[in-house]
C-alpha positions as CSV (number, residue, x, y, z in Angstrom):
1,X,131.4,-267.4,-132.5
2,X,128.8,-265.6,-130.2
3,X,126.9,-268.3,-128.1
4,X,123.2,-267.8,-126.5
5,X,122.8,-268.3,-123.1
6,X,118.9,-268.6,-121.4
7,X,119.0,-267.6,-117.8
8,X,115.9,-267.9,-115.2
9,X,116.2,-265.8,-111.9
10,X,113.6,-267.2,-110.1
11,X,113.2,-264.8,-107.0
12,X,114.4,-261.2,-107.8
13,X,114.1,-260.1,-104.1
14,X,117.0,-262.5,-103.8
15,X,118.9,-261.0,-106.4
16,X,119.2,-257.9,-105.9
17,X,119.8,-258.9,-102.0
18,X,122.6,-261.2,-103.3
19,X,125.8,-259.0,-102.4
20,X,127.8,-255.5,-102.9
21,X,127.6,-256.0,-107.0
22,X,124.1,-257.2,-106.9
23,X,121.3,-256.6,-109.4
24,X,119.7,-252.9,-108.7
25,X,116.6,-252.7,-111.4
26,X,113.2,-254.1,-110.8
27,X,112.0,-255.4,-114.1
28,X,112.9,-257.9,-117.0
29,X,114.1,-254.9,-118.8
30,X,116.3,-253.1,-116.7
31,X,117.9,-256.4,-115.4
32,X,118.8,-257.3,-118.5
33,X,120.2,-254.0,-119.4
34,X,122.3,-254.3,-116.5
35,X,123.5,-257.4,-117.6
36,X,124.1,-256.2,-120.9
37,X,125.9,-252.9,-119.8
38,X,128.6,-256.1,-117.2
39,X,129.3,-257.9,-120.1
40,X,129.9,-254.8,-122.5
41,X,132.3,-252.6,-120.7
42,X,134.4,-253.5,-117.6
43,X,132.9,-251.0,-115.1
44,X,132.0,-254.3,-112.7
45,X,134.6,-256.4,-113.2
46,X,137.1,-253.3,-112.0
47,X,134.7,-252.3,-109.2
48,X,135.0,-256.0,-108.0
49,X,139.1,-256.7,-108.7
50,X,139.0,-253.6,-106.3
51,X,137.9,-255.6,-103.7
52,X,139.9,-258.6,-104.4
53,X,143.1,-258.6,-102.3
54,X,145.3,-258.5,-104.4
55,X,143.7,-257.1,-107.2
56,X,146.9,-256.8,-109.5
57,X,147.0,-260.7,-109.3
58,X,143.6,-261.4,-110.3
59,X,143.3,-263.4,-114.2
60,X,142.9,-260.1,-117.0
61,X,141.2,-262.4,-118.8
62,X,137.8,-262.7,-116.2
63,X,137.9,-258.8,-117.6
64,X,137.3,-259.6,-121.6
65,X,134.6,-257.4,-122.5
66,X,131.8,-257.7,-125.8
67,X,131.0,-254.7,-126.6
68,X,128.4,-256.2,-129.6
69,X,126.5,-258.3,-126.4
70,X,122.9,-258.2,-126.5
71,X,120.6,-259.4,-123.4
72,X,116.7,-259.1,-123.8
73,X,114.6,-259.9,-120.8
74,X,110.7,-260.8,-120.1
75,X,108.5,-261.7,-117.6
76,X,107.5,-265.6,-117.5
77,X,105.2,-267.0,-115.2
78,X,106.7,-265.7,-112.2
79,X,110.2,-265.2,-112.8
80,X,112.3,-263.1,-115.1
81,X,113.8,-264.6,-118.0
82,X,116.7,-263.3,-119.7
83,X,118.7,-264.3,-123.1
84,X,122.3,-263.0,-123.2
85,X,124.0,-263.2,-126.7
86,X,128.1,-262.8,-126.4
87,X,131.6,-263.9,-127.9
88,X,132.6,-264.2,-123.9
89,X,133.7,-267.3,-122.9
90,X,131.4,-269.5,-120.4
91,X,133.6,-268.7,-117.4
92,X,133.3,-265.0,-117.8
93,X,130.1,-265.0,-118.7
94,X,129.2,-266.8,-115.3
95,X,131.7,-264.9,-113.6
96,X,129.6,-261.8,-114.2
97,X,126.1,-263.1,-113.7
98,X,127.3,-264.3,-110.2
99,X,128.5,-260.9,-109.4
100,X,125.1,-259.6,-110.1
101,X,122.8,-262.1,-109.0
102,X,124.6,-264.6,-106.9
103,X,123.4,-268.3,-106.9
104,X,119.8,-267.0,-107.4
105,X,119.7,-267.7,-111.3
106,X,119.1,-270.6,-113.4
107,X,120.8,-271.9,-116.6
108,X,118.1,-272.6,-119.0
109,X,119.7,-273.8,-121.7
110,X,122.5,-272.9,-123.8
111,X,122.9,-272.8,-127.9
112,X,125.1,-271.5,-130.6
113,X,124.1,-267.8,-131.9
C-alpha cells in the first residue's frame, strides 16, 4: 500500500548546504525530482553505503527502491513544499530525505495513498 508523505523544507540554503548527498536544484520542481529520482533507483543509497565503513555490512534493506514513486513540489509562502507518494517503508523513506536534506525538512503530515 503506497503511503503519502507532506514534507516542508523550510530554508533551502540549508539544504543544499546540509552534507556530501545534499539537495543540488533550486526550485520546488527540481527538488522534488531529485527526491523522486533517491527513492526510485538506488544511485544514492550506493553512493552513500560507499562511504559507510563497512559498506558490505550496512541493512540491504535501507536500499529498497519504488520505481512507481511520484514526488510533486510547489512553492508555499516561503518554503518549498513537497508530496512524495511510495510503497517504501517510513524508515527508508526518511533515510533518504536525510541524506538529501539533513535535519532541514519538516514532516507535514502523513496519509494513506
Amino acid at each position: 500500500m503506497a503511503t503519502r508523505y507532506f514534507i516542508s523544507l523550510p530554508d533551502t540554503d540549508k539544504v543544499r548546504a546540509s552534507g556530501e548527498f545534499a539537495f543540488i536544484s533550486q526550485g520546488a520542481g527540481g527538488l522534488a525530482s531529485e527526491l523522486q529520482q533517491a527513492l526510485r533507483d538506488t544511485a544514492l543509497f550506493e553512493r552513500w553505503r560507499a562511504t559507510q565503513e563497512e559498506p558490505d555490512e550496512v541493512d540491504p534493506s535501507l536500499g529498497a527502491t519504488d520505481p512507481a514513486a511520484i514526488v510533486t513540489g510547489a512553492m508555499q509562502h516561503h518554503d518549498i513544499r513537497l508530496v512524495a507518494t511510495t510503497t517504501l517503508p517510513g524508515e527508508v523513506f526518511k533515510q533518504r530525505l536525510r541524506l538529501l536534506a539533513g535535519s532541514h525538512w519538516e514532516l507535514r503530515d502523513v496519509r494513506s495513498a
